[in-house]
C-alpha positions in Angstrom: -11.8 -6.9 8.4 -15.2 -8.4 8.4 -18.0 -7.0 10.0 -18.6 -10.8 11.5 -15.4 -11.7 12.1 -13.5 -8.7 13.0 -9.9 -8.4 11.8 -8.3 -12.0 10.3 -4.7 -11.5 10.3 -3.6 -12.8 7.3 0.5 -12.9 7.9 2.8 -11.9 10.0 6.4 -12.3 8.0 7.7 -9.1 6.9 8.2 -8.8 3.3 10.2 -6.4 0.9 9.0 -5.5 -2.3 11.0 -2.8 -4.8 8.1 -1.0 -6.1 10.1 1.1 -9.1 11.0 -2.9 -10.5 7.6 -3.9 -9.9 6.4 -0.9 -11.9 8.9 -0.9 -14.3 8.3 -4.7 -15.3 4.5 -4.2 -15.2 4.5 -7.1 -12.5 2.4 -7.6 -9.3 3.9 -9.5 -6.4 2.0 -11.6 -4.2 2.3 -10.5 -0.5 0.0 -13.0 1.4 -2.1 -16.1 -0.2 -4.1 -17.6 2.4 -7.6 -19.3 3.1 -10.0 -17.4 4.8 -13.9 -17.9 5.7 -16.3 -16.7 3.1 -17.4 -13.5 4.0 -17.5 -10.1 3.0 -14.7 -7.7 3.9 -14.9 -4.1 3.8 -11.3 -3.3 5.2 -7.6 -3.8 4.5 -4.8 -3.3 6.8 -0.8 -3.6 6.3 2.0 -2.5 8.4 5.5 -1.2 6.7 8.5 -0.1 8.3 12.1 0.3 6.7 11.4 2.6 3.5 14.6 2.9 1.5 15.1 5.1 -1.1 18.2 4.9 -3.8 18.6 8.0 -5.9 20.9 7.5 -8.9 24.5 7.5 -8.0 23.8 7.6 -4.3 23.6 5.5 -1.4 20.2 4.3 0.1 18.4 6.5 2.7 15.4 5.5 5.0 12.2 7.6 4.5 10.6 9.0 7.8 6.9 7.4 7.5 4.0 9.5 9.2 3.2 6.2 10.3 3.9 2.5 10.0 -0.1 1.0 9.7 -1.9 1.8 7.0 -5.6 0.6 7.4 -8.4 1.5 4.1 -11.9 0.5 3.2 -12.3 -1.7 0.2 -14.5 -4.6 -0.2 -13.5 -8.2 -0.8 -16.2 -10.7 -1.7 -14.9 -14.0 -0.4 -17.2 -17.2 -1.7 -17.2 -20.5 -1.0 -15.0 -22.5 -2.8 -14.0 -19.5 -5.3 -10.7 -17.3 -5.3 -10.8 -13.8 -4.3 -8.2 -11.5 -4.9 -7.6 -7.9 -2.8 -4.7 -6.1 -5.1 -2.8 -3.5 -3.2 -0.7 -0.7 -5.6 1.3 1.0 -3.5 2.1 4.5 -6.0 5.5 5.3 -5.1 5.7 8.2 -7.3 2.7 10.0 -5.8 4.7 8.6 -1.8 7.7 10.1 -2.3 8.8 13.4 -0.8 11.6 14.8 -0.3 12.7 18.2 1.9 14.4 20.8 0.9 17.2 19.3 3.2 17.0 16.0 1.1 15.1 14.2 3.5 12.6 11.8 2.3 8.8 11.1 3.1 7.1 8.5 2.4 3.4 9.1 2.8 1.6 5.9 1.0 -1.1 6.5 -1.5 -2.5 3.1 -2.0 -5.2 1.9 -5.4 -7.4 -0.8 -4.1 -9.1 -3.2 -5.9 -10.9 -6.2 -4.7 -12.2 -9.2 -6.7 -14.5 -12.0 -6.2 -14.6 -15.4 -8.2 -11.1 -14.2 -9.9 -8.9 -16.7 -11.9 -5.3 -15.5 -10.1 -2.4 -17.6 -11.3 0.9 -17.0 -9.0 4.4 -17.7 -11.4 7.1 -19.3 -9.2 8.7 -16.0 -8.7 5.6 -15.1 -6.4 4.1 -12.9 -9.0 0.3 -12.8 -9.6 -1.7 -12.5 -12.8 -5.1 -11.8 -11.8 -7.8 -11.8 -14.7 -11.5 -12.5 -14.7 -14.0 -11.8 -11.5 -16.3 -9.0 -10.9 -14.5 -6.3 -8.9 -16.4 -5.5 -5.9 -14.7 -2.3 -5.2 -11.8 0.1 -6.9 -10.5 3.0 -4.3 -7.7 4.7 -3.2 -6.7 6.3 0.0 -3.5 8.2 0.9 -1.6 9.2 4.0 -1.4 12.6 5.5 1.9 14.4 7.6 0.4 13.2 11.1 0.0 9.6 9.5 -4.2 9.8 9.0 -5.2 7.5 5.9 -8.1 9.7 4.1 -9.7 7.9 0.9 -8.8 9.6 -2.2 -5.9 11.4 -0.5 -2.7 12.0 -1.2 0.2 15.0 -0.2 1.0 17.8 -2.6 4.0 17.0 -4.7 4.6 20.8 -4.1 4.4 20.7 -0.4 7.9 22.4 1.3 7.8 19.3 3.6 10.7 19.3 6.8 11.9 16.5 9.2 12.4 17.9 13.2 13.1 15.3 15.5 11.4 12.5 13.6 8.3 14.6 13.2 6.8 15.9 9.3 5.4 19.0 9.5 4.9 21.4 6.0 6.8 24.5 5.7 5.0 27.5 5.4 6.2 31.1 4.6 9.1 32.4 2.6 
């Protein structure tokens, strides 16, 4: 988003991305490389659906999401002729909830940081090595139960979270 130009949709394919083998390699996967005018752009907005989670020795499970968009300030410096880079790090460990009925929620907490006149070098297995650039802006933002993104947010790892009907609510009382 750009206060001139509104939002610029940058894709539209959905994508899957394991984030415990992109954490455990250290590696950063590219989800969108595209041209865009040179502008400044104070807001980042991606849609997930599908969260599956694999515990050890079990078969996958989809997390209930408190929402599927998940729209955050952070600024992205765009300039002519330059490469910019907006790095998303989606924190599974600090997303991941699960109810005492072994449910799961996934409520995102998201780092942000976004880079203007970066050198980003993409390997042919899509993944991104970004180095050099000023960074115009480091944030984070997570998710609440009713699916409101509030900067430098994130759920209780603590909280006695339940699942009725598709709706999260927290648990309260013995």
């Amino acid at each position: 988003h750009s206060q001139a130009q509104g939002w610029v949709t940058l894709s539209t394919t959905p994508q899957t991305f394991s984030l415990l083998a992109l954490k455990a390699a250290d590696k950063t996967a590219v989800m969108v490389k595209a041209n865009v005018k040179a502008d400044t752009y104070d807001q980042v907005w991606f849609h997930m659906s599908n969260v599956a989670v694999t515990e050890t020795g079990k078969t996958a499970k989809s997390a209930t999401l408190p929402s599927t968009d998940f729209k955050m300030s952070g600024v992205v410096k765009v300039m002519a002729d330059a490469s910019s880079t907006a790095t998303l790090d989606v924190l599974a460990d600090q997303s991941l909830h699960k109810t005492t009925a072994g449910e799961f929620v996934f409520a995102p907490v998201v780092e942000f940081e976004g880079r203007s006149n970066a050198t980003a070098n993409v390997d042919s297995n899509n993944m991104i090595v970004i180095a050099s650039g000023t960074v115009d802006s480091n944030t984070s933002a997570g998710m609440d139960i009713n699916g409101e993104v509030k900067a430098n947010f994130k759920l209780d790892l603590n909280s006695n979270l339940q699942i009725n009907g598709g709706v999260i609510s927290v648990k309260t009382g013995l």
